[in-house]
MDAnalysis code that builds the backbone (N, CA, C; Angstrom):
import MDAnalysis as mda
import numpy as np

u = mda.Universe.empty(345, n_residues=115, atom_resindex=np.repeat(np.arange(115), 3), trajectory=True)
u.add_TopologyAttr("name", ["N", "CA", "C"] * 115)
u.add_TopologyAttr("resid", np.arange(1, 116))
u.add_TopologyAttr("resname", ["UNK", "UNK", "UNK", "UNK", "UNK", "UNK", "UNK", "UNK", "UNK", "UNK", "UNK", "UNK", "UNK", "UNK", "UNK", "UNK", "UNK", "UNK", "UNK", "UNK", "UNK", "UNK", "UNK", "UNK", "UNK", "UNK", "UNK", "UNK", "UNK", "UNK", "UNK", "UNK", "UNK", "UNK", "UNK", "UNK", "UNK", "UNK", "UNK", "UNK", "UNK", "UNK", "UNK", "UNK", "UNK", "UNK", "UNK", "UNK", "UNK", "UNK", "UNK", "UNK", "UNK", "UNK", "UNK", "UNK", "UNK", "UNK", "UNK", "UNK", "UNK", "UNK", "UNK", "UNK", "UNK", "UNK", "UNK", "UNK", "UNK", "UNK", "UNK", "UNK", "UNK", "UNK", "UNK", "UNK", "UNK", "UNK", "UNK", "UNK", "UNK", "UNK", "UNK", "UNK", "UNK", "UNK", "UNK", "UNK", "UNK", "UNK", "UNK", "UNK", "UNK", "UNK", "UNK", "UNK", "UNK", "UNK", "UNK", "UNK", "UNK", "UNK", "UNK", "UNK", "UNK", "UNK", "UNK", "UNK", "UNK", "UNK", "UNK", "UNK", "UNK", "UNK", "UNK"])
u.atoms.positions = np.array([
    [0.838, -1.182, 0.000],
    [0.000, 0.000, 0.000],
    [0.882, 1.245, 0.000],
    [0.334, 1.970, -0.767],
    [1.640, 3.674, -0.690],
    [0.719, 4.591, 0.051],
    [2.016, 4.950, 1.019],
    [1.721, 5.973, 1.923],
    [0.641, 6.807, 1.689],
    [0.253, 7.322, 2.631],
    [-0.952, 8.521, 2.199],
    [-0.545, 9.826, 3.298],
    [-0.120, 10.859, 2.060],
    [0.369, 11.901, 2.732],
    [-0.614, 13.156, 3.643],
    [-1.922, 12.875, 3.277],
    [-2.988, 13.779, 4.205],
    [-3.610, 12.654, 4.665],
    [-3.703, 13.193, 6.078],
    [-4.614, 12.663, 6.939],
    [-5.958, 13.801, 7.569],
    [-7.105, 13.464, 7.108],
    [-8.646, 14.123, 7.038],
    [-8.442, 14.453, 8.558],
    [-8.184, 15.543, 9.214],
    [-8.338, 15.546, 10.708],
    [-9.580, 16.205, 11.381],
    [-10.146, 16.040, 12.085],
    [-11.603, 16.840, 12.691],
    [-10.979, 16.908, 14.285],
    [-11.199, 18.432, 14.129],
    [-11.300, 18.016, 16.071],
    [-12.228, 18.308, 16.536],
    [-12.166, 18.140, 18.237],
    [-12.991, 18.174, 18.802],
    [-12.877, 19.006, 19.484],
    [-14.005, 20.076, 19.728],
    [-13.642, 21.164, 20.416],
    [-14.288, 21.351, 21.938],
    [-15.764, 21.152, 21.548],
    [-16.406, 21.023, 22.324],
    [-16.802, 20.165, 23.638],
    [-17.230, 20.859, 24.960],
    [-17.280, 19.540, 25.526],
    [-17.810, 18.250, 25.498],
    [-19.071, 18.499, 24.708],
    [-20.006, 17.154, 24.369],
    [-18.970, 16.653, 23.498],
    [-18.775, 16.891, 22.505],
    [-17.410, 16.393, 21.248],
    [-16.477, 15.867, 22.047],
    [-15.808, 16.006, 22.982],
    [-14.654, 15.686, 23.073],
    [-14.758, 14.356, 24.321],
    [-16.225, 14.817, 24.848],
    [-16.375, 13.721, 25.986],
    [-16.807, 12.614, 25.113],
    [-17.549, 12.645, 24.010],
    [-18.154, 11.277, 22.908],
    [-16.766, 10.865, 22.343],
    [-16.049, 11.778, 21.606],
    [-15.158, 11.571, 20.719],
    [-15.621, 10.386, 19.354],
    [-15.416, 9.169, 19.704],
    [-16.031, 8.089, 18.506],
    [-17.189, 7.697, 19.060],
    [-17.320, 7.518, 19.921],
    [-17.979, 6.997, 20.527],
    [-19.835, 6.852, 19.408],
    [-20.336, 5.842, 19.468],
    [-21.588, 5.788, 19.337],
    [-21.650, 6.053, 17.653],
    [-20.577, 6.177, 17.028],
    [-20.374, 6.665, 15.774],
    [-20.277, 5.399, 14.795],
    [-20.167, 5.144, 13.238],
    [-19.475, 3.928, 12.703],
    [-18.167, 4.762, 12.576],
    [-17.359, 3.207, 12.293],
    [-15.828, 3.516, 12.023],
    [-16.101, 4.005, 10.560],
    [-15.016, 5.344, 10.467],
    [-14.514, 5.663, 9.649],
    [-14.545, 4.753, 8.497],
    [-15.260, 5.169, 7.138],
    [-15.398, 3.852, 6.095],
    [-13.662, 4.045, 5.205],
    [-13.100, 5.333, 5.120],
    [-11.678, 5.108, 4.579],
    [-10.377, 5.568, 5.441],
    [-9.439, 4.856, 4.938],
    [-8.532, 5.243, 5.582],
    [-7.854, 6.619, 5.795],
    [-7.208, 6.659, 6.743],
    [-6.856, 8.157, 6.730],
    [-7.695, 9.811, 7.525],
    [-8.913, 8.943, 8.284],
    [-9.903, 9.663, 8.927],
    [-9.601, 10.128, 10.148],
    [-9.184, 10.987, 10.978],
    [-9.106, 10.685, 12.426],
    [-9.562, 11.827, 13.196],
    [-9.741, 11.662, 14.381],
    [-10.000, 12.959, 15.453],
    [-9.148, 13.101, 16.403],
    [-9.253, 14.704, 16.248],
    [-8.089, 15.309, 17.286],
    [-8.509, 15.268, 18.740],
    [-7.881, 15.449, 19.543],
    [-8.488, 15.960, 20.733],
    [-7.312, 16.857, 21.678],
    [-7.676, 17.986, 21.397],
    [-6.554, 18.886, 21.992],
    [-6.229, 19.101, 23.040],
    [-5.344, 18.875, 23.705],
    [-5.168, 19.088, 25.579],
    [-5.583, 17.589, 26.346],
    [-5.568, 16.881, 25.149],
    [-6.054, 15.145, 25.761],
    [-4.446, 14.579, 26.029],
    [-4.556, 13.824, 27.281],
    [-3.543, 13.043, 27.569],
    [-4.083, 11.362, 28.123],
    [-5.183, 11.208, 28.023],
    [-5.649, 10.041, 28.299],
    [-6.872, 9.769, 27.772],
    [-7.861, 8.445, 27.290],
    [-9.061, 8.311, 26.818],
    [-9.353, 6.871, 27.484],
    [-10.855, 7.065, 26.965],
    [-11.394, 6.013, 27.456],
    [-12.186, 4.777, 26.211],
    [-12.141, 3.702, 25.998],
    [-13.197, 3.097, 24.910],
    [-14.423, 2.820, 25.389],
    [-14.880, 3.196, 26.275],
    [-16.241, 2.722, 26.543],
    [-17.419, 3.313, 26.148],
    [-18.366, 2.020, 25.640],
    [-19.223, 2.734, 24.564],
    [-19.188, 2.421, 23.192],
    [-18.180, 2.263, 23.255],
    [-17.305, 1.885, 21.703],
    [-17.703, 0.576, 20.923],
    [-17.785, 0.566, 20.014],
    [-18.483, -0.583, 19.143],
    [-17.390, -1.063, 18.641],
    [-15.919, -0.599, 18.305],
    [-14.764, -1.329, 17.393],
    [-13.710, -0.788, 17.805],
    [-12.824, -1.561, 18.460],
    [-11.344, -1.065, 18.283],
    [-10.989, 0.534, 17.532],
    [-9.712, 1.549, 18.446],
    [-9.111, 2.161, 17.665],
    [-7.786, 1.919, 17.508],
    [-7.046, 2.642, 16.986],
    [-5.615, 3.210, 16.984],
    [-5.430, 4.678, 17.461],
    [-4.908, 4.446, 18.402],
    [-4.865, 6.188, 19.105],
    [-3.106, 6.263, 19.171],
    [-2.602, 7.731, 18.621],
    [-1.334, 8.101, 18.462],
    [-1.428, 9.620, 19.485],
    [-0.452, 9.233, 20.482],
    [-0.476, 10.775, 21.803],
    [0.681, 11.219, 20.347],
    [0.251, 12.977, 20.906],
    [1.138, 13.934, 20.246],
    [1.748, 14.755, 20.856],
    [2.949, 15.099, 20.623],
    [3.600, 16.528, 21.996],
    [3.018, 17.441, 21.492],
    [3.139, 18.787, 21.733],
    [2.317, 20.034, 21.428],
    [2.817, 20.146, 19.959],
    [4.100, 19.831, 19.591],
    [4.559, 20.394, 18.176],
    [3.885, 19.383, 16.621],
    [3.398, 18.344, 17.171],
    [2.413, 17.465, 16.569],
    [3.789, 16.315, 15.854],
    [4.009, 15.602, 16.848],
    [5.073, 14.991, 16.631],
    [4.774, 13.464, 17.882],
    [4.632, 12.251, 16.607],
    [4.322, 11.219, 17.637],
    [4.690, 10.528, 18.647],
    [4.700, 10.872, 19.890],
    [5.214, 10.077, 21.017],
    [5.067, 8.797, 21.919],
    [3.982, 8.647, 21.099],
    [3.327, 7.151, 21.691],
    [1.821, 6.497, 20.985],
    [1.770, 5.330, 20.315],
    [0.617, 4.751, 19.823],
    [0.373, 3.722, 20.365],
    [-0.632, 3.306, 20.447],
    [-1.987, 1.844, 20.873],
    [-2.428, 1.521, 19.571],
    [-2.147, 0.725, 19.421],
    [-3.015, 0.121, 18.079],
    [-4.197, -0.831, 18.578],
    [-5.446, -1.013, 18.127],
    [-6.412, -2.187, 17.935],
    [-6.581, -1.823, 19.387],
    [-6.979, -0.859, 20.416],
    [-7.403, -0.384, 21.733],
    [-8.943, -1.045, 21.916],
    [-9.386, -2.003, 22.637],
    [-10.603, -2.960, 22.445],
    [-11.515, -1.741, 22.808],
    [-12.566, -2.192, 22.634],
    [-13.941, -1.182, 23.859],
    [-13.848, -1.378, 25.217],
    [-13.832, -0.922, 26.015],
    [-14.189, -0.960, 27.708],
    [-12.615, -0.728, 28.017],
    [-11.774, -0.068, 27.664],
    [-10.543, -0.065, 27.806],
    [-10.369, 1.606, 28.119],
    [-8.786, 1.576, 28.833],
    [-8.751, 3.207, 28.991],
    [-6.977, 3.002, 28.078],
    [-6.776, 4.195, 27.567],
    [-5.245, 4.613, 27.431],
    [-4.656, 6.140, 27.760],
    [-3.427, 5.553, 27.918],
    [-3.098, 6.886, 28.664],
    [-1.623, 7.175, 28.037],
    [-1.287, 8.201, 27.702],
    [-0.574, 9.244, 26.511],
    [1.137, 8.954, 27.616],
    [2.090, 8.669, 26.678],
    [3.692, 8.732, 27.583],
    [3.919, 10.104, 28.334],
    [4.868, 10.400, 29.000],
    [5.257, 11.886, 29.328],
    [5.798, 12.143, 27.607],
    [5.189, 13.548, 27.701],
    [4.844, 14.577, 26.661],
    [3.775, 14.703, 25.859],
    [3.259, 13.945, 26.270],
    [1.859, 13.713, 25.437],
    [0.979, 15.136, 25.787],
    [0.603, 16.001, 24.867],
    [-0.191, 16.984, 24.703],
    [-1.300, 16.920, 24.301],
    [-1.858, 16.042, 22.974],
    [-2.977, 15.882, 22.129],
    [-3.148, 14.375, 21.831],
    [-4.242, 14.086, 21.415],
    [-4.541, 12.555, 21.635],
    [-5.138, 12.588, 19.836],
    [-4.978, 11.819, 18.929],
    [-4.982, 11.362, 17.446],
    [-6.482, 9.789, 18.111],
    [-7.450, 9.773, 17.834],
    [-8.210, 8.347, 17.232],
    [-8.394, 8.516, 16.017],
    [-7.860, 7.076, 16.215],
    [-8.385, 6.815, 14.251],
    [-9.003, 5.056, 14.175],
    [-9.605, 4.403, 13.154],
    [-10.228, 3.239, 13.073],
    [-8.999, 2.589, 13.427],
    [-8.955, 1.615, 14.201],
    [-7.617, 0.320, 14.115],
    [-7.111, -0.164, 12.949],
    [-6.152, -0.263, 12.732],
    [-5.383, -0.894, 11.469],
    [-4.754, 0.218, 10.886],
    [-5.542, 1.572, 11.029],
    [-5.122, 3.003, 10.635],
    [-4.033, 3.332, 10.843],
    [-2.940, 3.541, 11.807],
    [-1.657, 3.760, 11.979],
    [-1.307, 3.148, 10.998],
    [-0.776, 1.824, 10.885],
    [-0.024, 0.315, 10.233],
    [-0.051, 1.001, 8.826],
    [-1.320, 0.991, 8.328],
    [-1.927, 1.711, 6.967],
    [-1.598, 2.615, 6.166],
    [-0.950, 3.454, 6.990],
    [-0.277, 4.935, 6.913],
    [1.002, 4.613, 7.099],
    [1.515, 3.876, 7.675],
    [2.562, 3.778, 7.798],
    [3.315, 4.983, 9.248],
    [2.176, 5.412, 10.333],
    [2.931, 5.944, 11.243],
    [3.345, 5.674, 12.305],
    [4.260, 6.017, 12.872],
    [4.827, 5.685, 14.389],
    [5.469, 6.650, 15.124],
    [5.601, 6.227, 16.027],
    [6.631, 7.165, 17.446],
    [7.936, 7.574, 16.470],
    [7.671, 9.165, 16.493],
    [8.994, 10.064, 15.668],
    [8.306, 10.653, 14.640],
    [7.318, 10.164, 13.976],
    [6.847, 10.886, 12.968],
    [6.035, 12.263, 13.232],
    [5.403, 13.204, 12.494],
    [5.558, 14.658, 12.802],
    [3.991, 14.187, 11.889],
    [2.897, 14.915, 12.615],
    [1.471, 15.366, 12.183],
    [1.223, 16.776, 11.729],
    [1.675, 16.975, 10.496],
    [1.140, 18.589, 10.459],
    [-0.493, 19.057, 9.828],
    [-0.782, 20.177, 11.312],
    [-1.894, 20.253, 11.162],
    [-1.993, 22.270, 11.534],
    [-2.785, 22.460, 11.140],
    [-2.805, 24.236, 11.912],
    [-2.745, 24.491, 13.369],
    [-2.935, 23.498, 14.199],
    [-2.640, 23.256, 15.308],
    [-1.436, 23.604, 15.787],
    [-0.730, 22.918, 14.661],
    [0.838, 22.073, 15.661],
    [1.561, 23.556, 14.425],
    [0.812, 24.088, 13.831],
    [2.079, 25.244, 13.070],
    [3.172, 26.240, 13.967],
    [3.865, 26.256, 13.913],
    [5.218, 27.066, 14.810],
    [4.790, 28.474, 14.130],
    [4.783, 29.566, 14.830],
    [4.114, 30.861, 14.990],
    [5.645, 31.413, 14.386],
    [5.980, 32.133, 13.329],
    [7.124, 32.823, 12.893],
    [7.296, 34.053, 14.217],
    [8.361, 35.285, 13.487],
    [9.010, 35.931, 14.268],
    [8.030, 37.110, 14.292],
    [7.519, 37.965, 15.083],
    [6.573, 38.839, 15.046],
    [7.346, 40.310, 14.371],
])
């Protein structure tokens, strides 16, 4: 499979949004779908109808830790530096080809130039 250089990101801003996150939703039908959750350092699957893949991010959007295939009724919790929390359908990381070291750029994670 060849890489896929955008990843569709949605976040979640809100508190209802961010407390559901997938929850109660279907999985993502293509690859490459995922939700942000900003200021997340831990989640929960409960509720959950299918496995995710969740990738913690440091603030600069740079991967520091993934769970792949995370069952339902399960909790995970982000390494030290973990800033932002990535779900995506399970198998999704592998798919993409990402891991711990790789860099998520999103408007989020953009570095603010010199004023």
């Amino acid at each position: 499979m060849q890489p896929v250089d955008v990843l569709r990101i949605e976040t979640a801003t809100g508190f209802r949004q961010r407390l559901l996150g997938l929850m109660f939703k279907r999985p993502p039908a293509e690859r490459g779908r995922a939700l942000l959750l900003p200021r997340c350092r831990s989640i929960h699957t409960c509720f959950m109808r299918y496995a995710l893949d969740i990738a913690w991010l440091d603030a600069e959007g740079r991967i520091v830790g993934c769970a792949t295939g995370l069952a339902p009724w399960r909790m995970g919790f982000g390494p030290p530096g973990t800033r932002h929390t990535l779900e995506l359908a399970a198998g999704t990381l592998a798919a993409l080809g990402l891991a711990v070291g790789d860099h998520i750029e999103h408007v989020r994670f953009a570095k603010k130039g010199p004023a």
